[in-house]
LUMKOLBA-956970 format. One record per residue (C-alpha): residue in three letters; chain; x, y, z. Coordinates in steps of 0.25 Angstrom, whole numbers, plus 5000, padded with zeros to 4 digits. Layout:
// LUMKOLBA-956970
<rest=ALA; kette=A; x=X; y=Y; z=Z>
...
END
This chain:
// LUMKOLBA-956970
<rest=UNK; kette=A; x=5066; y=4989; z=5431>
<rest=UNK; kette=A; x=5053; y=4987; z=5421>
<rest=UNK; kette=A; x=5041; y=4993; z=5424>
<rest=UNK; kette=A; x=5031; y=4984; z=5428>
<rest=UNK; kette=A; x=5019; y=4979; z=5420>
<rest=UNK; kette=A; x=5005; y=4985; z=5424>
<rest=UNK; kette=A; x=5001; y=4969; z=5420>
<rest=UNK; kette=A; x=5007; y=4958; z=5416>
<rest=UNK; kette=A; x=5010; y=4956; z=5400>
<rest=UNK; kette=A; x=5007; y=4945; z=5392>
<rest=UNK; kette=A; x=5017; y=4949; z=5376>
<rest=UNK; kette=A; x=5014; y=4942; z=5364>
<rest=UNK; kette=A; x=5023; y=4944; z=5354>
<rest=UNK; kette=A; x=5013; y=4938; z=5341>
<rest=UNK; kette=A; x=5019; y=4938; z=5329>
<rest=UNK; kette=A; x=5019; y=4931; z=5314>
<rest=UNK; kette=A; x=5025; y=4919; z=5318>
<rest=UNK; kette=A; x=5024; y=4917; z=5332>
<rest=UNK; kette=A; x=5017; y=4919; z=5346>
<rest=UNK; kette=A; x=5024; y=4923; z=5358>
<rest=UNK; kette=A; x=5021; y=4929; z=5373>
<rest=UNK; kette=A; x=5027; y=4931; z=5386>
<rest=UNK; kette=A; x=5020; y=4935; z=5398>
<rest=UNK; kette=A; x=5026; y=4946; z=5409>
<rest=UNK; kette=A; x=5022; y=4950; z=5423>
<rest=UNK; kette=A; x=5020; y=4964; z=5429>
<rest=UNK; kette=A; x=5036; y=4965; z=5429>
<rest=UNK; kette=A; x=5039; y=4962; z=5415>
<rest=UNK; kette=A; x=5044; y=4948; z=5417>
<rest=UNK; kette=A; x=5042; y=4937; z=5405>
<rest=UNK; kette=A; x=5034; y=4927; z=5414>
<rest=UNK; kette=A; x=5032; y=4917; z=5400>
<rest=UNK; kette=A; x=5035; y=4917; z=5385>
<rest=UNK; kette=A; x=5027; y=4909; z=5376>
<rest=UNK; kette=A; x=5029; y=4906; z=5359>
<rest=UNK; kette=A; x=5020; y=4899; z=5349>
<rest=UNK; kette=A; x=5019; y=4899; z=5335>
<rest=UNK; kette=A; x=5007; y=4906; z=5333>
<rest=UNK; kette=A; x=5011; y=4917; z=5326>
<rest=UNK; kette=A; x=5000; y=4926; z=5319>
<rest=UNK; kette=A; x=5001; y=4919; z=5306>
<rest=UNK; kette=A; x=4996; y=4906; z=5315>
<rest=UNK; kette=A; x=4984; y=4911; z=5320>
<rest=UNK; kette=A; x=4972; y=4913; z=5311>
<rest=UNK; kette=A; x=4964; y=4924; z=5311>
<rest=UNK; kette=A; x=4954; y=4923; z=5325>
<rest=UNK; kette=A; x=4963; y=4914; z=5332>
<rest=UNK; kette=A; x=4971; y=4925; z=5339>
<rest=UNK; kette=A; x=4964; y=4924; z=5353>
<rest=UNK; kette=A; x=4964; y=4909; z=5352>
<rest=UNK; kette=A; x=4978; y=4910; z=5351>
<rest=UNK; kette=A; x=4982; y=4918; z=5360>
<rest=UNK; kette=A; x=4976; y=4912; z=5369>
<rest=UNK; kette=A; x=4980; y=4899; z=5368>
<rest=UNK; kette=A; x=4994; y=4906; z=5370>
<rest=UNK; kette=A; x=4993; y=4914; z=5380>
<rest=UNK; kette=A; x=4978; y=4914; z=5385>
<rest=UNK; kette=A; x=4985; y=4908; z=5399>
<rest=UNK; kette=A; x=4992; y=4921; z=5400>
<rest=UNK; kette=A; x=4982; y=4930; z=5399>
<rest=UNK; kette=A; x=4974; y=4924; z=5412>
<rest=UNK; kette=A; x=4981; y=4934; z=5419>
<rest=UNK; kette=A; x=4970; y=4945; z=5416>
<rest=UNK; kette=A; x=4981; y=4954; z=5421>
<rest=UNK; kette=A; x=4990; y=4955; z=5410>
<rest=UNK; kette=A; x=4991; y=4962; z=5396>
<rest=UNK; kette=A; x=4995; y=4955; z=5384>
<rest=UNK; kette=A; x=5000; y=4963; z=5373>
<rest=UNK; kette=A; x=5003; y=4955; z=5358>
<rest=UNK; kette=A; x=5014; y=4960; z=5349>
<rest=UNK; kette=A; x=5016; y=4958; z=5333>
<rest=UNK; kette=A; x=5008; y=4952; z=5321>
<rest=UNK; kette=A; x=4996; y=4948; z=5331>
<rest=UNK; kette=A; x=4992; y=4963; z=5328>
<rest=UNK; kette=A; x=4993; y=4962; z=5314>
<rest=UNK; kette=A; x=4983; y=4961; z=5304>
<rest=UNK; kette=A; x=4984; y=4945; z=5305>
<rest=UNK; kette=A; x=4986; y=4945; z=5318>
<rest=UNK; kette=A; x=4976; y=4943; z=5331>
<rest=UNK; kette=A; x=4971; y=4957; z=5326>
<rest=UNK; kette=A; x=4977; y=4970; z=5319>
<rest=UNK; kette=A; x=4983; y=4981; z=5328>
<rest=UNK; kette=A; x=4983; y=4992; z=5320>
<rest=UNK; kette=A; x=4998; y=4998; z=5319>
<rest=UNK; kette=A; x=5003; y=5009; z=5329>
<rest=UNK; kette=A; x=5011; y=5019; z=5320>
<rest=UNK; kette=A; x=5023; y=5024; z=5324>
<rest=UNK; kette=A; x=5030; y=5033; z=5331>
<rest=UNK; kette=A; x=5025; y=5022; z=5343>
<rest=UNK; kette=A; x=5029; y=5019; z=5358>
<rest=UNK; kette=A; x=5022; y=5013; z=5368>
<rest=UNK; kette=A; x=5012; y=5023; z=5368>
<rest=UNK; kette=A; x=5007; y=5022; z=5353>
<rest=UNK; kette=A; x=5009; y=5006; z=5355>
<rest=UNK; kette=A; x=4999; y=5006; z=5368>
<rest=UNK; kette=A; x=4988; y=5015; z=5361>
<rest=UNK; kette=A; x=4987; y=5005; z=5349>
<rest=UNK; kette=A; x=4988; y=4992; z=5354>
<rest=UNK; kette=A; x=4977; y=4981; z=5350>
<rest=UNK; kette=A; x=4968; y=4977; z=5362>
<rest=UNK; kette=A; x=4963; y=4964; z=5360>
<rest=UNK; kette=A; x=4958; y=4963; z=5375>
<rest=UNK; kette=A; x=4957; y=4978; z=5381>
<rest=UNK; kette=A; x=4968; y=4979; z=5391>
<rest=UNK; kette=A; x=4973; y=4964; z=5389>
<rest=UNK; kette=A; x=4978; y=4959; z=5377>
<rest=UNK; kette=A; x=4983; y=4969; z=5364>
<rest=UNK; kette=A; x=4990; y=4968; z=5351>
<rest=UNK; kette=A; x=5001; y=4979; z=5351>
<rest=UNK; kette=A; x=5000; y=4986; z=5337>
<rest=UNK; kette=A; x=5011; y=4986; z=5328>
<rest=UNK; kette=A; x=5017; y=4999; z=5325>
<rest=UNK; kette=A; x=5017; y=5006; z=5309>
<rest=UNK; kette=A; x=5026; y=5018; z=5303>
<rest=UNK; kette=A; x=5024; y=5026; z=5291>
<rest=UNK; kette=A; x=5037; y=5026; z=5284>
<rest=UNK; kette=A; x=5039; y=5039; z=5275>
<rest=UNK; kette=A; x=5047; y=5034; z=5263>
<rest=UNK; kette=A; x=5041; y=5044; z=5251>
<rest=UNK; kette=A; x=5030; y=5035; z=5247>
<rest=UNK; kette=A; x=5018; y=5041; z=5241>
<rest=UNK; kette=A; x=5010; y=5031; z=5252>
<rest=UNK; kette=A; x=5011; y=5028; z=5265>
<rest=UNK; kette=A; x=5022; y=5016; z=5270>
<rest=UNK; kette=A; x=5020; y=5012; z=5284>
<rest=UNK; kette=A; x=5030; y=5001; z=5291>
<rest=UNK; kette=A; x=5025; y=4992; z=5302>
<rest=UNK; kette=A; x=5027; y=4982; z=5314>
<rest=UNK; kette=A; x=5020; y=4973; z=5322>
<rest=UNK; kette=A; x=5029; y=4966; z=5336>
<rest=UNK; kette=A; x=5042; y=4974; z=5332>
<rest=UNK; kette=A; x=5036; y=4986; z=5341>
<rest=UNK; kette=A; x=5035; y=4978; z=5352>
<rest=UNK; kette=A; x=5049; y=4974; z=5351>
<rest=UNK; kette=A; x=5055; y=4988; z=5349>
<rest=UNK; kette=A; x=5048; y=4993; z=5361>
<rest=UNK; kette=A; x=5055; y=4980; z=5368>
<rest=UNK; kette=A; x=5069; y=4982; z=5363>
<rest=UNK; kette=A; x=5069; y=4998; z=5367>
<rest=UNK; kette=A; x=5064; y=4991; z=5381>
<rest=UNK; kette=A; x=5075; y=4983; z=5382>
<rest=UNK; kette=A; x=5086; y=4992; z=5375>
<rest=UNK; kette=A; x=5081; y=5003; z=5386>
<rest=UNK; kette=A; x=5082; y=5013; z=5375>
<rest=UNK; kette=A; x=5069; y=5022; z=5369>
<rest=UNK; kette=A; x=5078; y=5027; z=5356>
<rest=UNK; kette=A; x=5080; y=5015; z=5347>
<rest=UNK; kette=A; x=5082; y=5011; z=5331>
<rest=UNK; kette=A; x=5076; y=4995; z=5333>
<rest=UNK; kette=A; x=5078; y=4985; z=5323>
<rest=UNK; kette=A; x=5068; y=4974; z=5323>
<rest=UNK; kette=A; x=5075; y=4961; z=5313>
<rest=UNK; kette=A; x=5066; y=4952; z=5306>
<rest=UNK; kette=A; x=5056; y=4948; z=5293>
<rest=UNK; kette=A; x=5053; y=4964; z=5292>
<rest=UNK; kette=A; x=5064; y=4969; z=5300>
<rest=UNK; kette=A; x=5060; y=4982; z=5309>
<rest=UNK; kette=A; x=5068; y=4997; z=5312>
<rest=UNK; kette=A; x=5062; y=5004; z=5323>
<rest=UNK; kette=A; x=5065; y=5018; z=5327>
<rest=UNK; kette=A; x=5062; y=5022; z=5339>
<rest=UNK; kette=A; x=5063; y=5035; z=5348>
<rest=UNK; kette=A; x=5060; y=5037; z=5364>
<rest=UNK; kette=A; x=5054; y=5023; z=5363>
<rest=UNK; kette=A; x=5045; y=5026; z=5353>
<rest=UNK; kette=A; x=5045; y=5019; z=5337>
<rest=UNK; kette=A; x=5046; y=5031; z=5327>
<rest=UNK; kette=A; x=5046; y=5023; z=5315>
<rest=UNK; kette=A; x=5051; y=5011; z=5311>
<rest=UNK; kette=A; x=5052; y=5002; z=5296>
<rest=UNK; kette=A; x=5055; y=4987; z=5290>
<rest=UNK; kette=A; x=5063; y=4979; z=5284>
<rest=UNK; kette=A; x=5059; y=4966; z=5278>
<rest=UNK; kette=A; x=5075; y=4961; z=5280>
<rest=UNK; kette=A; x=5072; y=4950; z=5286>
<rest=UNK; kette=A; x=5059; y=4945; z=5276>
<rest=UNK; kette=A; x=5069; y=4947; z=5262>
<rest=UNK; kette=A; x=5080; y=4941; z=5268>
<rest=UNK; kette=A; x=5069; y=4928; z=5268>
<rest=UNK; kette=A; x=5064; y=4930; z=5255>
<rest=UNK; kette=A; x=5079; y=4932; z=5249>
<rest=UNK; kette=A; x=5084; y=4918; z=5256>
<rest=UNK; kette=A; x=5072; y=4910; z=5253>
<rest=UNK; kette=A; x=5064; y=4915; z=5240>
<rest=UNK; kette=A; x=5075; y=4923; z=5231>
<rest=UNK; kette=A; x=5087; y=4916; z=5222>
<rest=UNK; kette=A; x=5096; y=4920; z=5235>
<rest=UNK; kette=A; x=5089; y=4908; z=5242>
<rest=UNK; kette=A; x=5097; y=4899; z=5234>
<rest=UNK; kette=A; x=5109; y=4901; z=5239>
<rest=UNK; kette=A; x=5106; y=4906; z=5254>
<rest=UNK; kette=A; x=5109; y=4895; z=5262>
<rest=UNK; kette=A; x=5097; y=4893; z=5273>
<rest=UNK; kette=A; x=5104; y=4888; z=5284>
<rest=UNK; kette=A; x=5118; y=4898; z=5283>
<rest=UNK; kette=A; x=5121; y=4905; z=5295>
<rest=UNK; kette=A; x=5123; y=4920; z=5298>
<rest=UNK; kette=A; x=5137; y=4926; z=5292>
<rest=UNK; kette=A; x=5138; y=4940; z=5299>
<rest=UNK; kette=A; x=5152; y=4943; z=5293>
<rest=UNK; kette=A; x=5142; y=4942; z=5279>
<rest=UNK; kette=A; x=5130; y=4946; z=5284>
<rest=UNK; kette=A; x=5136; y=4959; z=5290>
<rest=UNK; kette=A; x=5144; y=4960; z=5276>
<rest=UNK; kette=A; x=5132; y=4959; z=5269>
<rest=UNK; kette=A; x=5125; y=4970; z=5279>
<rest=UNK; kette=A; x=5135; y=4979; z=5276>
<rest=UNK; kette=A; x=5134; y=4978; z=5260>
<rest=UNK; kette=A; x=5121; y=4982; z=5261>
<rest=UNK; kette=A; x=5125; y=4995; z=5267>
<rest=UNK; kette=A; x=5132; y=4998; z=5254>
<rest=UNK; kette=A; x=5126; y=4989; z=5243>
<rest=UNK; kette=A; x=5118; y=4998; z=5232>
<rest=UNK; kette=A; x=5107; y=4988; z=5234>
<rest=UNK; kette=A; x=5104; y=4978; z=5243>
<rest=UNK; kette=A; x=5096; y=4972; z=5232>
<rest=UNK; kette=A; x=5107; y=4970; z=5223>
<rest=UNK; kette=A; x=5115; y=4964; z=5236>
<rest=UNK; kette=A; x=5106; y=4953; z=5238>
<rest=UNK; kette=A; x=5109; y=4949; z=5225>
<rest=UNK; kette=A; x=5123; y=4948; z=5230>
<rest=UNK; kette=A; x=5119; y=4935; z=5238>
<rest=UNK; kette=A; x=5115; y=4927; z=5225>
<rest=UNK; kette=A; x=5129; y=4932; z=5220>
<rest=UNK; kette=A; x=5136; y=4927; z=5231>
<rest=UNK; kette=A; x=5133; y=4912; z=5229>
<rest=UNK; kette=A; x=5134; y=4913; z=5214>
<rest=UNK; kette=A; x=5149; y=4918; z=5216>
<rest=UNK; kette=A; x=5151; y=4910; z=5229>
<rest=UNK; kette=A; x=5157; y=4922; z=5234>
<rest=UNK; kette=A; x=5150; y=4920; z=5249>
<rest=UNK; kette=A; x=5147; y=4906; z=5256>
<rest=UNK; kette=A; x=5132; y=4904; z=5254>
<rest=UNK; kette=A; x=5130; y=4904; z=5269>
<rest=UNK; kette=A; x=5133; y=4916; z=5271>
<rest=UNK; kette=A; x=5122; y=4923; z=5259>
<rest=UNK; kette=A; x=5114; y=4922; z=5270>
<rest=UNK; kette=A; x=5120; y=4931; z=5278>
<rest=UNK; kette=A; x=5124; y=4941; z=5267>
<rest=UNK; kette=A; x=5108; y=4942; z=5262>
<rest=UNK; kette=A; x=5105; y=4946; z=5278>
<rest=UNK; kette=A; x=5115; y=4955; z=5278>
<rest=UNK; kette=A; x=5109; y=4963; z=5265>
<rest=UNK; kette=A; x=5097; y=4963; z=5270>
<rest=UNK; kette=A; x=5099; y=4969; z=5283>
<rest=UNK; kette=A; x=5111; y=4975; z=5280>
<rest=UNK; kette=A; x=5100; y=4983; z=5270>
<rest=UNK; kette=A; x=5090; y=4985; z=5282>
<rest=UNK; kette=A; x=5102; y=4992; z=5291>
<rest=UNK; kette=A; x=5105; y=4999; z=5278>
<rest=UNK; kette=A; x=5092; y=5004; z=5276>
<rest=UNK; kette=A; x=5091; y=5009; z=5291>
<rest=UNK; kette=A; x=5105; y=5011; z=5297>
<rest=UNK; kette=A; x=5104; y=5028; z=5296>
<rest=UNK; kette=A; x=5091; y=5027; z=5303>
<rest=UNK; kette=A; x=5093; y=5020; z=5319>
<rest=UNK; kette=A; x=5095; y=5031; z=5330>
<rest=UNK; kette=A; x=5094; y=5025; z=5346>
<rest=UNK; kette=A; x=5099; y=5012; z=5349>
<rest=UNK; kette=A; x=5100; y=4999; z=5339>
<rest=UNK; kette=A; x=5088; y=4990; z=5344>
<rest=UNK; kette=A; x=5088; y=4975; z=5338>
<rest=UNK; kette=A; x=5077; y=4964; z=5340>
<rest=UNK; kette=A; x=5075; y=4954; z=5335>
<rest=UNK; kette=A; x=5079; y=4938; z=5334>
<rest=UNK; kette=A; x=5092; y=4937; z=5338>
<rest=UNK; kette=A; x=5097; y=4933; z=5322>
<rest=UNK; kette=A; x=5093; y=4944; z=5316>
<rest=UNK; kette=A; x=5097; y=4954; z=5327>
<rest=UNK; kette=A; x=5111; y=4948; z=5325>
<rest=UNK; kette=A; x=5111; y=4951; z=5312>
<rest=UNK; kette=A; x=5107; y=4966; z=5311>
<rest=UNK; kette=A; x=5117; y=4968; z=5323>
<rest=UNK; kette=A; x=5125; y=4963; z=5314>
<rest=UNK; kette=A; x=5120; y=4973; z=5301>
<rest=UNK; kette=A; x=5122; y=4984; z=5313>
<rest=UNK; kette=A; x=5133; y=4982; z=5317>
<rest=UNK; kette=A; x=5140; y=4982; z=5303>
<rest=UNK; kette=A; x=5134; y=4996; z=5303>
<rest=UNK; kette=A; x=5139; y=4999; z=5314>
<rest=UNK; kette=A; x=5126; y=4998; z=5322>
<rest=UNK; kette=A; x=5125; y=4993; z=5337>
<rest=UNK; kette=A; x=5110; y=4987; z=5342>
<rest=UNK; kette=A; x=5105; y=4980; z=5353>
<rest=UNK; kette=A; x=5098; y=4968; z=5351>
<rest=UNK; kette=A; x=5085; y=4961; z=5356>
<rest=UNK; kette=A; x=5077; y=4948; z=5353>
<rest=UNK; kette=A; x=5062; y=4943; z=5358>
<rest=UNK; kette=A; x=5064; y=4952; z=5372>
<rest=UNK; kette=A; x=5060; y=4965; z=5363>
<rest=UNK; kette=A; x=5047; y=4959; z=5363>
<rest=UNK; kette=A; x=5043; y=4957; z=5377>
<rest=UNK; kette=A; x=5052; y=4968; z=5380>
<rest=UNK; kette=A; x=5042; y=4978; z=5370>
<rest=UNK; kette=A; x=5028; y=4971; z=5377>
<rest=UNK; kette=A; x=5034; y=4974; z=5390>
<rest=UNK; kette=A; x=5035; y=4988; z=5387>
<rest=UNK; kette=A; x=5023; y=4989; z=5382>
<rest=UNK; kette=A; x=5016; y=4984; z=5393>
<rest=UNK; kette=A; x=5023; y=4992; z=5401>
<rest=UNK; kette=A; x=5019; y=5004; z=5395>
<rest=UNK; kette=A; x=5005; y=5001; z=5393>
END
């Protein structure tokens, strides 16, 4: 059984594109969900509070509870900047830097920074913001403080983490070329925009990129492919995912230790259980419950 909450807890989940909360009781359970499209990107600078309120400002009548807001609302163009909580971080490390915007009420959990020691002359740092929230809820869920979790998306995310704490962690931007390849490049006339998922090719293609000299010159292999009709064009699709994934799991495949962890939108986990399994790879996968699950232990902790 859960650990109660000292206090009810009100989540917010803000992030580039959307708003989103749920409200909890003292034993952890979701008494309300709300969604609107009030990303950060909708709200000018100043408007936060207003916002909010007009969201959630019902909620917080109950002067009992704690809110704490998760992702781009602590970013620069956000409500205001939470300044990065560099790793190695647990609960700990992620209670000592968090933003209060009203002492012992309402705060931005801080996103979390590594320094990544590849042999440049300066210093390379990778960041996040809402992921570490959703790592914390996966290894809640996956009952499990040793873990390798992957985080699909725009700038797809590997976390490593060891006795519940993130050692380190670096991106991908998988998911952001694959949307520059399909809409903006000579590849975009002939990738069908409506084509469904091939996993035959799209595992096929993951798998080349295991042993291509380049995944750059196998890109160039989706142009080719129309130009010699050797693959029906709703499937290139599916072929350039693969690649590109296929190239992530490349780049990271000698580095996971603990379990596999997967969040993320059920698409896109689907299709790196996929790339794993080709590899030979098991994981676990969890959508949106990661997130509530990574506020509740947070709350709990606190």
């Amino acid at each position: 059984m859960s650990t109660p909450l000292a206090r009810p807890l009100i989540a917010i989940d803000w992030g580039t594109s959307s708003l989103r909360g749920a409200r909890f009781d003292r034993q952890g359970q979701r008494l309300q969900e709300r969604q609107f499209p009030r990303g950060i990107l909708s709200v000018a600078p100043g408007e936060f509070p207003a916002v909010f309120e007009e969201c959630f400002g019902d909620w917080m009548q109950d002067r009992q509870a704690l809110c704490l807001l998760s992702g781009m609302v602590g970013s620069r163009q956000g409500w205001q900047e939470a300044a990065y909580c560099p790793c190695p971080a647990g609960f700990d490390e992620l209670g000592q830097h968090l933003l209060w915007l009203y002492p012992g009420r309402l705060a931005i959990v801080p996103g979390l920074s590594v320094q990544q020691h590849d042999g440049l002359p300066f210093a390379q740092h990778d960041v996040m913001r809402g992921e570490e929230i959703q790592i914390f809820g996966a290894l809640s869920l996956a009952e499990v403080e040793n873990a390798t979790v992957i985080l699909p998306g725009t700038h797809s995310k590997w976390a490593q983490v060891q006795q519940g704490r993130i050692t380190g962690f670096r991106s991908f931007m998988t998911g952001e070329v694959y949307a520059l390849l399909n809409q903006h490049s000579i590849l975009s006339r002939t990738l069908p925009a409506d084509a469904p998922w091939h996993e035959d090719t799209f595992r096929q293609a993951a798998l080349l990129a295991q042993r291509t000299p380049s995944v750059l010159s196998s890109i160039f292999a989706t142009r080719t492919l129309a130009l010699f009709d050797t693959l029906p064009s709703e499937r290139h699709p599916s072929f350039l995912s693969g690649l590109l994934i296929g190239e992530e799991l490349r780049a990271m495949q000698s580095h996971p230790h603990g379990v596999l962890l997967l969040v993320g939108s059920a698409a896109l986990t689907l299709r790196y259980h996929c790339a794993l399994q080709a590899l030979g790879l098991n994981a676990q996968s969890l959508g949106d419950e990661a997130t509530w699950a990574g506020h509740l232990a947070l709350a709990r902790h606190l």
